[in-house]
C-alpha positions in Angstrom: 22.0 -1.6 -1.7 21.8 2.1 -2.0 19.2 3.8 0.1 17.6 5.5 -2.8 16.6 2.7 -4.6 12.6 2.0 -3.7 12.7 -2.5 -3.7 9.8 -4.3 -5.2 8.5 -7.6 -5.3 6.2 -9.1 -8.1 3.6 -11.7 -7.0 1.6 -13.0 -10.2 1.8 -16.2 -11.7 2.1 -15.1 -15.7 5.8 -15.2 -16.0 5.5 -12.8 -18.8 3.4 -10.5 -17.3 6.2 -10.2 -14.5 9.3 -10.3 -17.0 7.1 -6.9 -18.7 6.7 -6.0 -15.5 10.6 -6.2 -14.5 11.9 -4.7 -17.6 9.7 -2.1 -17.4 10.9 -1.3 -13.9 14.2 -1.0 -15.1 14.0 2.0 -17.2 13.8 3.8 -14.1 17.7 4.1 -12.1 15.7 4.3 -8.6 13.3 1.5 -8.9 14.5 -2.2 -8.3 12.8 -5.7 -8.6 14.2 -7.5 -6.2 11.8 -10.5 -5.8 9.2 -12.5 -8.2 6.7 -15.1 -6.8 4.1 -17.1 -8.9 1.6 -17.9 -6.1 0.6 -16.4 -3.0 2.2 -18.6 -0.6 5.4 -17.8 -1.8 4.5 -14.4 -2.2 3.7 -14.1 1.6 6.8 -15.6 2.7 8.7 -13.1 0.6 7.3 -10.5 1.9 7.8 -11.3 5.3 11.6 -11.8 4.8 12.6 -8.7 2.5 10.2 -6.3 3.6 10.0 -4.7 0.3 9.1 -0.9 -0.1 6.8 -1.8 -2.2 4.1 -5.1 -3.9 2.6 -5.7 -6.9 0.4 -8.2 -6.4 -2.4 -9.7 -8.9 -5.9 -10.8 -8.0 -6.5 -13.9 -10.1 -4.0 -16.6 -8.9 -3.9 -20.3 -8.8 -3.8 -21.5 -5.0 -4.4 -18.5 -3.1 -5.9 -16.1 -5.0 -4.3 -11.9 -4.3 -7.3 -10.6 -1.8 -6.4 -13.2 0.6 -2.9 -12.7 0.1 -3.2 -9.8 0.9 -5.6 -10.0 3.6 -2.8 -12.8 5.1 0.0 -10.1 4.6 -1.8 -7.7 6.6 -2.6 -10.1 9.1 1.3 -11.0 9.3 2.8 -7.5 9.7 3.6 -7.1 6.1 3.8 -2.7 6.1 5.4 -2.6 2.6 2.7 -0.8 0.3 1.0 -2.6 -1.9 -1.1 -2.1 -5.4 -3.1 -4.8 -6.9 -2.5 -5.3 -10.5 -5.2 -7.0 -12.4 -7.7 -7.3 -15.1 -10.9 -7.1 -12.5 -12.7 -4.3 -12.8 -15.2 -5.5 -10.6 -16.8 -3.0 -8.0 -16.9 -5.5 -5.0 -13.2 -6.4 -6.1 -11.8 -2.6 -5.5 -13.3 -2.2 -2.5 -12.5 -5.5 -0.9 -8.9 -4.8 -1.8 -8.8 -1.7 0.1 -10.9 -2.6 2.9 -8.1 -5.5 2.8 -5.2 -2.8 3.0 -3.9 -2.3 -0.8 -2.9 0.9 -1.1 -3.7 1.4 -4.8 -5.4 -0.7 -7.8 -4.2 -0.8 -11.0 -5.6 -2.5 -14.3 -3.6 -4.3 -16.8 -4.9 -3.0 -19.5 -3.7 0.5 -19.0 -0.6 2.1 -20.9 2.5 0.8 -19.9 4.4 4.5 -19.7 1.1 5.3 -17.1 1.4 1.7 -15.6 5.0 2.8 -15.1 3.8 6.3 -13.9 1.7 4.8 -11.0 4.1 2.6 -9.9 6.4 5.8 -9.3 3.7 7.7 -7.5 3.4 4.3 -5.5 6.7 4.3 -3.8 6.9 8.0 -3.3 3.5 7.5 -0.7 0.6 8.4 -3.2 -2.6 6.1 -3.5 -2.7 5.1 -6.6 -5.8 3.8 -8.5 -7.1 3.3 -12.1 -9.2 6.9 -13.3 -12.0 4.9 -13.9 -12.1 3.1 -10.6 -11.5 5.9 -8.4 -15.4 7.0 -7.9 -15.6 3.1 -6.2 -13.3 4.4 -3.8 -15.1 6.3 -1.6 -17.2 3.4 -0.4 -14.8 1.5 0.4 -13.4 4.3 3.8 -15.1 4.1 6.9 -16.1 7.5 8.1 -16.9 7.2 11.7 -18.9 9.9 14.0 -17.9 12.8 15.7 -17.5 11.0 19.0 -15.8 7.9 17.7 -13.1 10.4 15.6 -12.2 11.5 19.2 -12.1 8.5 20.6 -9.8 7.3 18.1 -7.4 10.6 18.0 -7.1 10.3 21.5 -6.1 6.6 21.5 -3.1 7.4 19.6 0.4 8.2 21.2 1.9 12.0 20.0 4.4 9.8 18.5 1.9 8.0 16.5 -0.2 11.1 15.7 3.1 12.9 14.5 3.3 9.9 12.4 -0.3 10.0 11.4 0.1 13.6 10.2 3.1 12.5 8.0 1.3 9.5 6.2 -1.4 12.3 5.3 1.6 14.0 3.7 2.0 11.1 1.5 5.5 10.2 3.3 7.4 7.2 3.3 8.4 5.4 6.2 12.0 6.3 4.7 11.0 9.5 4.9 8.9 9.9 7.7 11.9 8.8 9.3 14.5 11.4 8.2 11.7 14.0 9.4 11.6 12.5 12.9 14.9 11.7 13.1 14.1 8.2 13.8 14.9 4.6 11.9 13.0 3.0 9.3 12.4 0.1 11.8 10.7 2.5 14.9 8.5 4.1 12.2 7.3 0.7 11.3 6.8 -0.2 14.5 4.7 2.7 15.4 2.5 2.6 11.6 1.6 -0.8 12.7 0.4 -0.4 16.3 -1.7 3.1 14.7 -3.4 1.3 12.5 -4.3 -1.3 15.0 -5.8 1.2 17.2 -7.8 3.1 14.6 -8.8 -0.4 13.1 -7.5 0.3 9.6 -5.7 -1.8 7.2 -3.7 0.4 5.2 -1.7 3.6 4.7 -3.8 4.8 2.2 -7.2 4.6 4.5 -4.8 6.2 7.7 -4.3 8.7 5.2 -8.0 9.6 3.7 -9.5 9.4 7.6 -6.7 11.5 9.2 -7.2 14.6 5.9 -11.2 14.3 6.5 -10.5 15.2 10.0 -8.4 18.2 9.6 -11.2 19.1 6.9 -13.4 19.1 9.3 -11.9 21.1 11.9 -10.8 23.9 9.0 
């Protein structure tokens, strides 16, 4: 598969939201579906095994519904990026789904062409979120003290905060990589064991924290 191409598995169980989904994906040559799921379960175990770049995953599902699907992805090692697509709106839902580790939430009812727009932005690195969701944001990062920043900072490895400074970039693993000279696979390696130590779920929160702190210092 060439290199270029950003992979991305579909987890909802409307089959025609995900063959809308799929054909709108292929209007664009670097963009590739290469997985659907219709539960969570399924979802999960796909996950694990293709390590996509990146997962659409909806909230309402039969069985397991897509927080803790999320939550169980997380929990398993799953670093692809993911955006929930769904029709919540729901303040508690937002900020349960990023304290959960999505990187972005989306609502079906916007345009397709912005749907579409998002989902490019997704891949590339960028948090992506609905306009009118974006003020719930903010509650949903932890903003610890002075002494606790520092306590994190220096927790970190300089590998790791090299890495850090790079998923503040809005980076890809891909590359963050070619930056540092180093495979998909060690970067990771190293995103996972950072976010363990700073006790964050996601890329996206890594992200907001680490640009508050060099706000702060400026």
């Amino acid at each position: 598969m060439n290199n270029n191409i950003a992979t991305i598995l579909l987890i909802d169980d409307h089959p025609l939201l995900r063959k809308g989904l799929t054909q709108l994906i292929a209007l664009e040559s670097d963009l590739e579906v290469v997985a659907e799921a219709d539960n969570g379960t399924y979802g999960i175990e796909l996950a694990i095994k293709l390590d996509p770049d990146l997962i659409i995953l909806d909230l309402n599902m039969q069985g397991i519904d897509g927080l803790e699907t999320l939550r169980v992805m997380r929990s398993e090692g799953v670093t692809s990026r993911i955006i929930m697509l769904t029709v919540s709106d729901n303040d508690e839902d937002v900020i349960q789904a990023i304290s959960f580790g999505a990187d972005g939430y989306l609502l079906k009812d916007m345009d397709p062409v912005l749907i579409l727009e998002k989902i490019k932005q997704a891949v590339t690195g960028k948090m992506v979120i609905s306009d009118k969701l974006a003020a719930i944001l903010a509650k949903a990062i932890r903003k610890p003290d002075v002494s606790q920043r520092a306590i994190l900072l220096n927790s970190l490895t300089s590998r790791e905060f090299e890495i850090l400074k790079q998923i503040a970039k809005g980076l890809t693993n891909k590359l963050i990589a070619r930056e540092l000279d180093i495979t998909d696979g060690t970067v990771k390696v190293h995103v996972k064991h950072l976010l363990k130590k700073l006790g964050m779920r996601s890329r996206v929160e890594a992200a907001v924290w680490m640009l508050s702190q060099q706000n702060n210092k400026s």
